[in-house]
N, C-alpha and C positions, 0 to 999 in steps of 0.2 A: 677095789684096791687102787692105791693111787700110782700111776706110770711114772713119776717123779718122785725122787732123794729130797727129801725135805733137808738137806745138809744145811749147816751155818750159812757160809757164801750165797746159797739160793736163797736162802730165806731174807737176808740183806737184799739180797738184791731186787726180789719179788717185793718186800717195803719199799725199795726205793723208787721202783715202779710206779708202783702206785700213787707215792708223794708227787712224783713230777709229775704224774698225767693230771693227780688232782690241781697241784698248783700251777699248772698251763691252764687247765678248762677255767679254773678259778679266774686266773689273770685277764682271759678272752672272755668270760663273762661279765666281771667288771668294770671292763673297760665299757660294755653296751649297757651295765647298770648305770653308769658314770654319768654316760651320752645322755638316754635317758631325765636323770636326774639332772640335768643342764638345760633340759628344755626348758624347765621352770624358768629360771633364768634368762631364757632368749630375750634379746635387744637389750641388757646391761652393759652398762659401757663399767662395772667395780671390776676389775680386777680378782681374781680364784682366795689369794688372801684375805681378800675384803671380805667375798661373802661367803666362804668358810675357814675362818681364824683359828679355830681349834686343831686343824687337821692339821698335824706333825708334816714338816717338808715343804708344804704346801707354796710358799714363797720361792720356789727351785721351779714354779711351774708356775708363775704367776703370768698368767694369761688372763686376756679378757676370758666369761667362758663360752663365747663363739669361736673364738679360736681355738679354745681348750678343747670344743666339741668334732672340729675338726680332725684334731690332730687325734682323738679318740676313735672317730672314726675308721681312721687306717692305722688303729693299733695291732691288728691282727696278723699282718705280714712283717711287725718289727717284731712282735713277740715269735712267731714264729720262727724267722732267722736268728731267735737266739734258743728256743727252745729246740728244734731239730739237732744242733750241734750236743745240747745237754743232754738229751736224749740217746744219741751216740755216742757219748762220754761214758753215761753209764753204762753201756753196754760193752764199751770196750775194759772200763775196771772190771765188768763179769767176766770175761774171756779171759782176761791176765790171770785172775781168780782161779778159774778151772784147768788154764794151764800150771801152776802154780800148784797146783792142787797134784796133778797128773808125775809131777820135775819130786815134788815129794814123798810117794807113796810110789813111785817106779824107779826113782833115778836117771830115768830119761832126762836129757837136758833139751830145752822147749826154746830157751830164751825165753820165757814169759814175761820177763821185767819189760823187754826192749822190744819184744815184733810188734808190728805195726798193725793197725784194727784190719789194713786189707789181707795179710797174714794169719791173722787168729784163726779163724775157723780152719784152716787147710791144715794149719798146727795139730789142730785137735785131731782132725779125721785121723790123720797121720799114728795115734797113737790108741786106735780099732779099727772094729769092723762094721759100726758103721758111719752112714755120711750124712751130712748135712742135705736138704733137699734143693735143691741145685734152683731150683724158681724161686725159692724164698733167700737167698744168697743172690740171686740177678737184682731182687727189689731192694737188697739190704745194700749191695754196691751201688745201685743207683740212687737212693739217697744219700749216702757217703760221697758220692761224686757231683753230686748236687750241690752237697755241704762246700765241697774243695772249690767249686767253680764260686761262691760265695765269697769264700775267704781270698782264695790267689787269683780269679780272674776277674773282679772286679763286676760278679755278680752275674757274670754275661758265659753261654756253655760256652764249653771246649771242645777240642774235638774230641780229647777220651770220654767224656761222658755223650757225644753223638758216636761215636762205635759204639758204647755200652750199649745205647739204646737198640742202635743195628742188630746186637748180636744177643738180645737178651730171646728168649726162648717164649711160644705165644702164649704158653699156663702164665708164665710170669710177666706178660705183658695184660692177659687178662686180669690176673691177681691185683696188678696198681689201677688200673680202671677200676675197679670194683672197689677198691677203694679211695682213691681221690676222685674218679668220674672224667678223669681225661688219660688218653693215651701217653707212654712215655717215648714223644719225641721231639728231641730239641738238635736243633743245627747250630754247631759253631760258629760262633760270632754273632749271631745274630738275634738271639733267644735269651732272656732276662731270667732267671732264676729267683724266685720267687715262693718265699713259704711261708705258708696261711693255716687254717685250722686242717685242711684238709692234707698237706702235707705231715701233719705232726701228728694228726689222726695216725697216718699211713707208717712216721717210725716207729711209733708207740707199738701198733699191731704188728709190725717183722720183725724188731727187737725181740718183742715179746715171743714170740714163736722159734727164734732163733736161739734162743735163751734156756726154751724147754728142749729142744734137741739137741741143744748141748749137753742137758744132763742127761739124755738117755745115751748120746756117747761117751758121758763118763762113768756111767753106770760096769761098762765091758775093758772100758778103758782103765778103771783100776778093780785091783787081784781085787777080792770079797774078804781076806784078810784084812786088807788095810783099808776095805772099809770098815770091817768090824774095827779099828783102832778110830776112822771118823768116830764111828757110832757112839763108843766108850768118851772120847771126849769132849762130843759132845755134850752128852751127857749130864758129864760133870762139867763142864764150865757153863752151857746155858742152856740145862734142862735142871732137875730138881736136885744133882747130886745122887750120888754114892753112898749108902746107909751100910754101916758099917757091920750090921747082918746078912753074912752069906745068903739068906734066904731070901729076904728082904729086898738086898738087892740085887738079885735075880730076877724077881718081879716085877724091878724096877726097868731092870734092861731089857726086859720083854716088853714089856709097855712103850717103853720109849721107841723101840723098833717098828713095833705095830704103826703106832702112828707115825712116827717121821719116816722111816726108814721098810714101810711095806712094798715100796716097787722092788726092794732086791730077793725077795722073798726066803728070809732067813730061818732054817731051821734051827729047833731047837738046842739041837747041840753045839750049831754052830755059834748062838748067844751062849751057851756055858763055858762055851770055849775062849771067846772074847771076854766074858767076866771075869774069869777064872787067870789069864792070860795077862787083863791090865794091870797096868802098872803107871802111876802118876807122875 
C-alpha cells in the first residue's frame, strides 16, 4: 500500500520533479558531450558558426571552439547556481499548494499565498500531529541559505548561514556529507558559495523527501471528509469521470481510491458516502 495521497498537487509536483532533475543532468551532461565533441576541432582558429551553421543561436556563442571548450568546461557550477534556486522554487509552489489545500478544507487561514519558503513547513506542522524531521529541515535551510548568500551577498557566506552551519544537528550534518562528500561549514566572509552537480544532487534529494512528509502531514491535517470531496474531484476532473450509473460509478470511485488514494485507507461506506454525497 502506498504511504502517499496521490492527490492533483502531488502528482504535479512529483512530474515536475522529475522534469528538472532530468533537464539539469541533461544540461550537465551536454555540456561534457559538447566538450568532447570540440575536441575534433582543437587548433581551429573558425569560429562555433562557421563549423556548425545549422545549429539555431549558435552565432550568440560564436567562439572560437577552444574557447568554447573552455567556457564548457566550467559549465557545471553556472548551471548549477541556477538550477539550485529552480529546484527551491519548485518546492516552494508545493508548500503554498498544501497549505492552500489545508486554508480550504479547514478554514484555517495559513497565509499560503504570502509566507515565506523559511515559514512553510512550520505552517504546515502547525496544522497536526505530526512534524517534519528536524535533519532534513537543517539540510533543506542550508541550501536555502546558500541560495540567499548567492543572490544578496555577492556569492561569499554570511554569517546566518555559518550559525546554520554551528547549530545544525550531526544526523543532519552527516546526511549532506553523504551526499555532496564534504562537511557543511562555511565562515563568513571568507567562503565562496558555490553549486555544482553535487549541490543540486543534494536539493533534488531533501526537496524530494520534504515533499513526501508533507503529504503524510496532510494526510491528519485534513478531516477524511474533505478528503473524500479531494477524491470525488478529482476524479472527475483528472481521472476518467463520473458514469452516470449509480453502479457503475461506484466501481469507479473504488478503483480510483485504491490506486490514488490507498494511504488513507478508506472504507467502503466511507466511498458510498462520498459518492452518494457529490455534488459538481
Amino acid at each position: 500500500m502506498n504511504r502517499y495521497i496521490l492527490f492533483p498537487e502531488f502528482r504535479d509536483h512529483e512530474a515536475t520533479r522529475e522534469e528538472v532533475n532530468s533537464a539539469i543532468m541533461g544540461l550537465l551532461a551536454g555540456s561534457q558531450m559538447a566538450v568532447h565533441l570540440l575536441k575534433l576541432t582543437e587548433g581551429s582558429d573558425h569560429l562555433l558558426g562557421e563549423v556548425f551553421p545549422k545549429i539555431p543561436h549558435i552565432k550568440r556563442f560564436n567562439l572560437t571552439t577552444g574557447a568554447a571548450s573552455h567556457i564548457l568546461n566550467a559549465a557545471e557550477s553556472h548551471l548549477g547556481a541556477m538550477a539550485v534556486p529552480y529546484v527551491l522554487g519548485a518546492h516552494e509552489d508545493y508548500m503554498k499548494a498544501c497549505l492552500r489545500l489545508v486554508e480550504r478544507h479547514t478554514g484555517v487561514n495559513l497565509g499560503a499565498s504570502n509566507v515565506r519558503s523559511a515559514n512553510q513547513h512550520g505552517k504546515l506542522e502547525d496544522t497536526a500531529t505530526l512534524k517534519f524531521s528536524t535533519d532534513t529541515l537543517d539540510q533543506f535551510h542550508l541550501v536555502r541559505k546558500m541560495r540567499n548568500c548567492t543572490i544578496h551577498a555577492g556569492g561569499l557566506a554570511d554569517k546566518t548561514l555559518e550559525n546554520h552551519c554551528t547549530s545544525m544537528s550531526s544526523r543532519a550534518r552527516a546526511g549532506w556529507q553523504r551526499l555532496t562528500g564534504y562537511e557543511p561549514n562555511f565562515t563568513a566572509g571568507h567562503e565562496s558559495i558555490k553549486f555544482g552537480h553535487r549541490e543540486t544532487v543534494a536539493a533534488l534529494a531533501i526537496t524530494k523527501n520534504l515533499a513526501r512528509q508533507a503529504n503524510e502531514i496532510l494526510q491528519s491535517a485534513i478531516p477524511r471528509a474533505a478528503w473524500g470531496e479531494i477524491l470525488m474531484g478529482d476524479l472527475d476532473e483528472f481521472g476518467p469521470g463520473l458514469p452516470k450509473d449509480p453502479s457503475e460509478r461506484l466501481r469507479k470511485v473504488r478503483g480510483y481510491a485504491r490506486f490514488h488514494y490507498s494511504a488513507l485507507k478508506f472504507t467502503g461506506q466511507e466511498l458510498a458516502t462520498f459518492n452518494s454525497g457529490y455534488k459538481k
